[in-house]
N, C-alpha and C positions, 0 to 999 in steps of 0.2 A: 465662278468668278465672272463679272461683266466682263463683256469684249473691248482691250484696251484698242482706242483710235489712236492712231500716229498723225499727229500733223505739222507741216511744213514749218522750217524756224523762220520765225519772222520778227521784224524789232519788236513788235508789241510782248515779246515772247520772252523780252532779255530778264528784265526782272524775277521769270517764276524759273528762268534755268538756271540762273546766276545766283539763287541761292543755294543751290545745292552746288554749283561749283566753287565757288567763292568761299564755299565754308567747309569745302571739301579735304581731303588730305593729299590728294591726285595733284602733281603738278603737270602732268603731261598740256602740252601745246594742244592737242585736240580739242580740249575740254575750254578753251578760252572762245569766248561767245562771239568775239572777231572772226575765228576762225569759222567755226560752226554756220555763223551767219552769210562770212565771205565767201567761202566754199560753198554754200547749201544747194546751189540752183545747180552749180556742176557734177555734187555728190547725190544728190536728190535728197540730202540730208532732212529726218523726220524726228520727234520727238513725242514721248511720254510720261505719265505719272504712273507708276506701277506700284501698288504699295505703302507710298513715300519713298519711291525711288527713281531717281531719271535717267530715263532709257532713250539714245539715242540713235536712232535707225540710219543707214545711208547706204549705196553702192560705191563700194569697192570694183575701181577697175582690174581687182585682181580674181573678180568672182562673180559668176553670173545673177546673184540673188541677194537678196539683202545679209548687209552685215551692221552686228552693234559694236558700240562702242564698251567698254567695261561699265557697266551702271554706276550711279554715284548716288551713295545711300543718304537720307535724311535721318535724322536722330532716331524714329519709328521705323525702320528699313528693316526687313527682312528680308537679307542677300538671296536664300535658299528659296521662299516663296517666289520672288520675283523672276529668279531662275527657270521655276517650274513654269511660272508662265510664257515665259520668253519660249521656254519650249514647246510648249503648246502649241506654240502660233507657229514658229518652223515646220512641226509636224506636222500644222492644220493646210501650208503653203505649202507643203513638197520639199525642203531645202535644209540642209543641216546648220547647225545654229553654231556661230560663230562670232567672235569676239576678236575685238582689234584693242590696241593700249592700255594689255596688262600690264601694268606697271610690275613691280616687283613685289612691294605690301597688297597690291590687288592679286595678284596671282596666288597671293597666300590665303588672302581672304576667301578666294575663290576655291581652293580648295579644302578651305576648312570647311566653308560651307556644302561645296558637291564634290566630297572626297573619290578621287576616283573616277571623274565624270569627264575630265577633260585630256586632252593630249595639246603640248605646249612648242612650237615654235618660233624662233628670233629671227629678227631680219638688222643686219645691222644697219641699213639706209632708213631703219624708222625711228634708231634711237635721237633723244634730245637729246644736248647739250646744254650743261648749266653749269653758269659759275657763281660765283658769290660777288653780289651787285657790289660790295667795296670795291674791289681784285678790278674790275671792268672800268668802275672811274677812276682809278687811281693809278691803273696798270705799275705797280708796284713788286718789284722783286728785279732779283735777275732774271730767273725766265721770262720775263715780257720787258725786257733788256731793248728787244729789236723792235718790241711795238713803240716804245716813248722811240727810240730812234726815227721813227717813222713820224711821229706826233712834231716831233724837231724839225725834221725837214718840211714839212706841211707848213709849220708857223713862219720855215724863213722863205720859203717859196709865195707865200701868198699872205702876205701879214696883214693884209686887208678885208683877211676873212672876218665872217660873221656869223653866231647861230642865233636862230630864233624859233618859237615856236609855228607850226603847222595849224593853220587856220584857214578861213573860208577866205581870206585873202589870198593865199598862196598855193593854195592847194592845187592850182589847173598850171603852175609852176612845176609841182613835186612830179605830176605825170606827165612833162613833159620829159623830166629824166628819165622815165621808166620807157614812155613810149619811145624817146630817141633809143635807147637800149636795144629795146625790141627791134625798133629797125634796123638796127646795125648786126644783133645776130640773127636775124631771119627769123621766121615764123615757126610754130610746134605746135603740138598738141599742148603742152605743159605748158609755153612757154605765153600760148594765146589763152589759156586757164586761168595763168599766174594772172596776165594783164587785165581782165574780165573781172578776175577776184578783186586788184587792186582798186580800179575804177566803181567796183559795185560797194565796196567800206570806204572810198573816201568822196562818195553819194551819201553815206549815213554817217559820217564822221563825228559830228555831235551827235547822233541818236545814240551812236557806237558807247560815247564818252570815251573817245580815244586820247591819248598822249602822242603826241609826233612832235619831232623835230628836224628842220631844216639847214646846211650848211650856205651862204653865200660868198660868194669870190667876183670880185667885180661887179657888183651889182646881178648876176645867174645865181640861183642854187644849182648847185653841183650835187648833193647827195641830202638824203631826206631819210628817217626813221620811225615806225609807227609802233607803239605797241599797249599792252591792255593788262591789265591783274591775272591772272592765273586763280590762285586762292589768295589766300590772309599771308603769305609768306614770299608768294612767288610771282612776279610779275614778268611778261611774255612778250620778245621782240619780235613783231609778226611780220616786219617788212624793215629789209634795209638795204637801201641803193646806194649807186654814186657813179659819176664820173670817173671812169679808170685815167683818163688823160689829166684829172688832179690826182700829182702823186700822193698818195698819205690818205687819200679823202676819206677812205671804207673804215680805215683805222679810228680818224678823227671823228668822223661822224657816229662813230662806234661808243669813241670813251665820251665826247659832250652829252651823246643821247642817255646813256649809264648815269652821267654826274647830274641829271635832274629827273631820275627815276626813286620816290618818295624812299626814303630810310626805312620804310616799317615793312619792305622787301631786301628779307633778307637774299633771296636769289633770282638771276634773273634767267628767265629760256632760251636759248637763241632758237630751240627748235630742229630740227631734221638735216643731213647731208642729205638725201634722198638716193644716198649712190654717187653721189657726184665726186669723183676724185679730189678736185680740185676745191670742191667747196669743203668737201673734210680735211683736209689740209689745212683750210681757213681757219676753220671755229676750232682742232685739236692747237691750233697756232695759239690761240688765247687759254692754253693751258684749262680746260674746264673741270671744274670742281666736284664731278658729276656725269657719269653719263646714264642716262635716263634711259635705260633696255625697255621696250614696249611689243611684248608679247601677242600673238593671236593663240587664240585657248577655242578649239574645233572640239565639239562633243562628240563624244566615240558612240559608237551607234551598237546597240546589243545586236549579234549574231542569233 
């Protein structure tokens, strides 16, 4: 077999990855080309054609050498061949071959295909969170009883609000939220990641073909929303701020950005707690419909 080249994601690159995710069955957050793109300079995020199938390379702050993503098979895919080469190239680099964003149907596929080949670990700070995009603009039931409570108090606190969309008009607006944020909780590693990510996707915000939305109160937006397709079903909320000094704002900015996310998603991501107490708190708060387990599958090494 020729030597597959990996190389760097870059916009020109959305379209030939995007069809294999877009048409994929994987909704995990990874696989969204926001992502992949926003992230790629921090992860060193690489990609391939193996097969007919897309193989994505990147470092893991959790592992000295490269790790893939679960592959995302095209109609021609041959999970098992693709495998073998992935392995190859591990073996050929020194490093054992490792897999991030088994989903649950990948983890199966994956062993139907290399029965045996793999040992399986969860981390719960990796799983997504999804609900069912009606459930999120409509916030609907008793259990999200306290979130319309919250939507209530927002509309009589500040009746002068406004949403609109995120465009090249507004846009050095939306990171002036994120940046005040950051200045207010201090610097990090993650947290100057996060800011670098945000600023490098809404640099290609049209190339992206992104959706955002903005809330404003007094003439300031106070919180802003960004997100992108997943596949044919699931559409992925990559970013979303706000003013904690506007009471309701996370909430409100949560269900308007929901109520003009296209009908023909029936689910939408919010994506990762990463560990964070507090933020899991948040997203189990909206009741999710789903929680998205995403596996790493380490191949077991013959003795």
């Amino acid at each position: 077999m020729d030597s597959i080249i990996f190389k760097p994601v870059s916009l020109a690159d959305r379209a030939e990855i995007t069809r294999f995710t877009l048409n994929g069955s994987s909704r995990i957050c990874d696989l969204a080309f926001c992502n992949l793109y926003g992230w790629g300079e921090h992860y060193g995020t690489s990609w391939a054609i193996v097969r007919d199938t897309l193989v994505i390379r990147f470092q893991s702050p959790l592992r000295n050498h490269p790790t893939y993503l679960m592959p995302v098979g095209g109609e021609g895919c041959n999970l098992s061949v693709a495998m073998t080469e992935l392995r190859r190239i591990s073996e050929a680099e020194g490093y054992p071959l490792v897999l991030m964003g088994v989903a649950p149907q990948c983890r199966e596929a994956l062993e139907t295909s290399c029965p045996g080949m793999f040992r399986f670990t969860s981390n719960e700070g990796s799983r997504d969170y999804v609900y069912l995009r009606e459930r999120l603009a409509s916030l609907s039931g008793k259990a999200l009883q306290s979130k319309r409570n919250h939507i209530n108090r927002f509309e009589r606190l500040y009746p002068n609000y406004s949403y609109e969309p995120i465009s090249r008009n507004n846009i050095e607006e939306c990171l002036a939220v994120e940046r005040s944020w950051f200045d207010e909780h201090g610097a990090g590693e993650g947290r100057t990641s996060e800011l670098r990510m945000i600023e490098r996707v809404f640099s290609a915000f049209d190339e992206l073909e992104l959706m955002g939305g903005a809330l404003r109160v007094d003439g300031r937006i106070i919180a802003f929303a960004v997100g992108s397709p997943i596949n044919q079903s699931t559409f992925g909320v990559h970013i979303e701020k706000a003013d904690r000094a506007y009471e309701g704002a996370f909430t409100m900015i949560n269900r308007e950005f929901a109520r003009r996310i296209p009908e023909q998603y029936t689910y939408v991501n919010r994506e990762e707690d990463l560990g964070i107490e507090g933020l899991r708190q948040a997203k189990l708060s909206y009741k999710p419909d789903m929680l998205l387990y995403k596996d790493t599958a380490v191949l077991h090494h013959e003795s």
